[in-house]
C-alpha positions as CSV (number, residue, x, y, z in Angstrom):
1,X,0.0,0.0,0.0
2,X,1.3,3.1,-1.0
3,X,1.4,6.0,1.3
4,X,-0.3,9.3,0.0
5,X,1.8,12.5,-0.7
6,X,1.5,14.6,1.5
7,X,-0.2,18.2,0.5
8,X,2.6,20.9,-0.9
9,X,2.2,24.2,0.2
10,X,1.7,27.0,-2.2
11,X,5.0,28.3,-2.9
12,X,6.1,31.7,-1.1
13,X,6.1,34.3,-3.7
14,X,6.5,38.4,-3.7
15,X,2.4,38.2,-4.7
16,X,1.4,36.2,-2.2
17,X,3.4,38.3,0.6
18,X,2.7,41.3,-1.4
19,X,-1.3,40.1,-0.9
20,X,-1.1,38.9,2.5
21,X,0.3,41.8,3.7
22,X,-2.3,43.9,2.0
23,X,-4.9,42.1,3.8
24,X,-3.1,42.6,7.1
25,X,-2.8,46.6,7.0
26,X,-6.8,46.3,5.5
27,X,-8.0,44.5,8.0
28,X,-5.9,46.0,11.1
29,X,-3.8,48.7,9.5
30,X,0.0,49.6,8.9
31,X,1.2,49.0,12.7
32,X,0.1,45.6,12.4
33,X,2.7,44.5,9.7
34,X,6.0,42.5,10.4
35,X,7.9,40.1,9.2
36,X,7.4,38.0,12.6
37,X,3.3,38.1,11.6
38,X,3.3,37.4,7.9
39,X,5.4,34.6,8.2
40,X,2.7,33.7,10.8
41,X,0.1,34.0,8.4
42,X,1.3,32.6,5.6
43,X,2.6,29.5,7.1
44,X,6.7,30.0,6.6
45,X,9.5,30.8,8.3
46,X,10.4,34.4,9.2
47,X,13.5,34.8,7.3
48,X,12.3,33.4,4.2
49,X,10.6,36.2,3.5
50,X,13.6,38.1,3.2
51,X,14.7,36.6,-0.4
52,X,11.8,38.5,-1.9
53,X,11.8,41.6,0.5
54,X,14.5,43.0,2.7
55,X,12.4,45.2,5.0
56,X,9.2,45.9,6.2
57,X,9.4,49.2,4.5
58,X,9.6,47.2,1.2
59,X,7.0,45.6,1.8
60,X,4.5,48.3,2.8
61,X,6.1,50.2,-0.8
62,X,5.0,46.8,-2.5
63,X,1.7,46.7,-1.1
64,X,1.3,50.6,-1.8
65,X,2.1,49.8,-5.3
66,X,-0.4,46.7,-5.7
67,X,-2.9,49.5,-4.9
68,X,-1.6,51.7,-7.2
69,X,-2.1,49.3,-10.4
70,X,-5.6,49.1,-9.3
71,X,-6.7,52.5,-10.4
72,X,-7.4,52.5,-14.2
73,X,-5.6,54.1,-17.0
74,X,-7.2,53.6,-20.2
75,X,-8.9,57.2,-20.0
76,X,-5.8,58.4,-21.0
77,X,-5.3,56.0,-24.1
78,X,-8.8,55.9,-25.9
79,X,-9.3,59.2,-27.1
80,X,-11.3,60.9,-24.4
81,X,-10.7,64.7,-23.5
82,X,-8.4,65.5,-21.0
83,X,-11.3,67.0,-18.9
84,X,-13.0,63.4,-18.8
85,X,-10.0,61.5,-18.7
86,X,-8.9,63.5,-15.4
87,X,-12.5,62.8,-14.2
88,X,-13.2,59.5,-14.8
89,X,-9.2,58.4,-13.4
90,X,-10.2,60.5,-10.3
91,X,-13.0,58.6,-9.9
92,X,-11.2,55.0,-10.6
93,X,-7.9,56.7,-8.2
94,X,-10.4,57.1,-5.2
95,X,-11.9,53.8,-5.7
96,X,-8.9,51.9,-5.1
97,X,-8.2,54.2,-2.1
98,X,-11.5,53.8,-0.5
99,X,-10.9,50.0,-0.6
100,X,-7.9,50.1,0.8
101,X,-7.7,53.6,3.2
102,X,-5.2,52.0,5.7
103,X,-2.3,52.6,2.8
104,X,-2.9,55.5,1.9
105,X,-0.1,57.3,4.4
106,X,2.1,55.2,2.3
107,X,1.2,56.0,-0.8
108,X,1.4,60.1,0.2
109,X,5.0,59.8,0.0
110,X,4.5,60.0,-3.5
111,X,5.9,57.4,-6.4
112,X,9.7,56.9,-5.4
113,X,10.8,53.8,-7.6
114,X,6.8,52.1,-7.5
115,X,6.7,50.7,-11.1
116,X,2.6,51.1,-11.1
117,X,2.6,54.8,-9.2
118,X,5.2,56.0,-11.7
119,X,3.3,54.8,-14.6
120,X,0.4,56.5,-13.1
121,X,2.1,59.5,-12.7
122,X,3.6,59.4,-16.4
123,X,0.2,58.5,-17.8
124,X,-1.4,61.5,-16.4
125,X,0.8,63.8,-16.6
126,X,2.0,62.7,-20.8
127,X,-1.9,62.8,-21.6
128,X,-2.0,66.4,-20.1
129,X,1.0,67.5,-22.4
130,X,-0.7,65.7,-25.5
131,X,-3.8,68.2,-24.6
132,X,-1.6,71.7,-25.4
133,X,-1.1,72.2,-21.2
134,X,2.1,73.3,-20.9
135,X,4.8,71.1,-19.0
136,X,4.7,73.0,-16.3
137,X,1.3,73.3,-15.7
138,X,0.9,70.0,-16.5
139,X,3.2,68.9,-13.4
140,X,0.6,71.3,-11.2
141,X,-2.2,69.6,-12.5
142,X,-0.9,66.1,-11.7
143,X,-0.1,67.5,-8.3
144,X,-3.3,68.9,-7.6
145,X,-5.4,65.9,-8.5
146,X,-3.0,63.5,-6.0
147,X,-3.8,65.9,-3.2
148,X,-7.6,66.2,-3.6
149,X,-8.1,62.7,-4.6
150,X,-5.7,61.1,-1.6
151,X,-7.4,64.0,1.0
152,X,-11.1,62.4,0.3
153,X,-9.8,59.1,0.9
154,X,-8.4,60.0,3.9
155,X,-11.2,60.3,6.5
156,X,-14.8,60.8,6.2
157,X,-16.8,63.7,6.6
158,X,-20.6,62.7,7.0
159,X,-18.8,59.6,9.5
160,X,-16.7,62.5,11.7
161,X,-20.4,63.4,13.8
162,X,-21.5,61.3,16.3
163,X,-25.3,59.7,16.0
164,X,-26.2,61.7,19.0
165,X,-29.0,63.8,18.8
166,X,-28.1,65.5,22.1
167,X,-24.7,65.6,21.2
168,X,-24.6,69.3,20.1
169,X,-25.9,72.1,22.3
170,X,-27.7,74.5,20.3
171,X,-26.4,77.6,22.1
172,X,-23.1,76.9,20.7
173,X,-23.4,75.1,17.7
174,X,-27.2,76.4,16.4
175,X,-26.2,75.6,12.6
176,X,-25.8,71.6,13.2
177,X,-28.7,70.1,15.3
178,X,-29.0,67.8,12.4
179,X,-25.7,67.0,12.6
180,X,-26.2,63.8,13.6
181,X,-28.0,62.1,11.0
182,X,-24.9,62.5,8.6
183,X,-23.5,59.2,9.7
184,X,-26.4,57.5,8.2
185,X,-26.0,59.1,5.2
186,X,-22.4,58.4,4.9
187,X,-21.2,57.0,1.8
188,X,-23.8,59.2,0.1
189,X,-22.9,62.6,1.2
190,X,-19.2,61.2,0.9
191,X,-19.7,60.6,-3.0
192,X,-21.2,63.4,-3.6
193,X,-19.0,65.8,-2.0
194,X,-16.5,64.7,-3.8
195,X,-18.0,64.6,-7.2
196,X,-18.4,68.1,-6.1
197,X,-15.2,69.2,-5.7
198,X,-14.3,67.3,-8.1
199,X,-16.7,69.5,-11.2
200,X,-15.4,72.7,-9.6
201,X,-11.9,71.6,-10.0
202,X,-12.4,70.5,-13.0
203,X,-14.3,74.0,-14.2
204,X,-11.7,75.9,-13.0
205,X,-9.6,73.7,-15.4
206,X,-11.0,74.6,-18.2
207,X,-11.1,78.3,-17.2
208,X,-6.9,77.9,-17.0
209,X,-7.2,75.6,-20.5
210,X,-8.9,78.6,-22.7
211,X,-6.5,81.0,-21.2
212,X,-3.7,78.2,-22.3
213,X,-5.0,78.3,-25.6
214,X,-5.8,81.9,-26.4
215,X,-1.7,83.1,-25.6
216,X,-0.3,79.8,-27.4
């Protein structure tokens, strides 16, 4: 009688740390990361996840970046206009942050080496130079869009009030005794704050783009 094989495990890679370790800041955030606990989780031996990462800090940049290739490019390569190509990538950017907020003080260090941030950043800013902005402007615009997308990922407005009815006394605060049915209305007043900064952003934009294209 033959005796059966016992089961392989799946064999470590850099995506299935890279994933684990994605899972581990989603679930309990960036302070809950090490080497000691990954290993843990995904069955191996501590130092043998140092011949795919050498720090901690490498691994948090990988997971950063595994976000990063989530947010959708191809606005910039079908043909749309750079107004609703910079709209609709906003709208994929925030996505992929809103999935994953706990990374996000990672990835507001900006690009460094990432491979996926620095093609984001390329694809942007290249499709905003195809469109007549000039370079520098261009750079601002890329800017600009990182720091209102990654701010409206950060926290949540509507979720920031307590459901308290009592929680507000109206002789100093007589503006918000309906404060506190915001937090039921989260994810909508959320969304549509930020599509609203988002059009007036975008309007003001344009206003810059005519003036662009009047003294070129």
């Amino acid at each position: 009688m033959c005796a059966m094989a016992r089961p392989r495990k799946p064999l470590l890679s850099t995506d299935r740390i890279v994933q684990a370790a994605r899972a581990l800041v989603d679930a309990e955030g960036l302070a809950a990361v090490s080497t000691r606990r990954l290993a843990a989780e995904l069955g191996v031996s501590g130092p043998s996840l140092y011949n795919h990462f050498r720090t901690k800090d490498e691994i948090l940049e990988a997971v950063a970046d595994s976000v990063s290739a989530q947010v959708d490019l191809s606005m910039f390569e079908d043909g749309r206009p750079w107004r609703t190509a910079l709209h609709d990538w906003a709208v994929s950017y925030r996505a992929a942050l809103r999935d994953h907020p706990n990374i996000v003080p990672v990835l507001a260090r900006g690009p460094g080496r990432r491979p996926a941030a620095l093609h984001l950043a390329d694809a942007v800013y290249g499709a905003m130079v195809e469109a007549g902005w000039p370079p520098a402007q261009a750079t601002s615009i890329g800017a600009l869009m990182r720091y209102f997308v990654m701010g409206s990922a950060l926290g949540s407005f509507a979720g920031g009030f307590p459901d308290d009815a009592g929680a507000y006394d109206p002789e100093d605060y007589p503006h918000l005794q309906q404060a506190h049915r915001l937090a039921e209305q989260q994810e909508k007043i959320d969304e549509r704050a930020f599509e609203t900064g988002l059009a007036a952003l975008l309007d003001g934009l344009a206003q810059q783009y005519e003036q662009v294209q009047r003294t070129a």
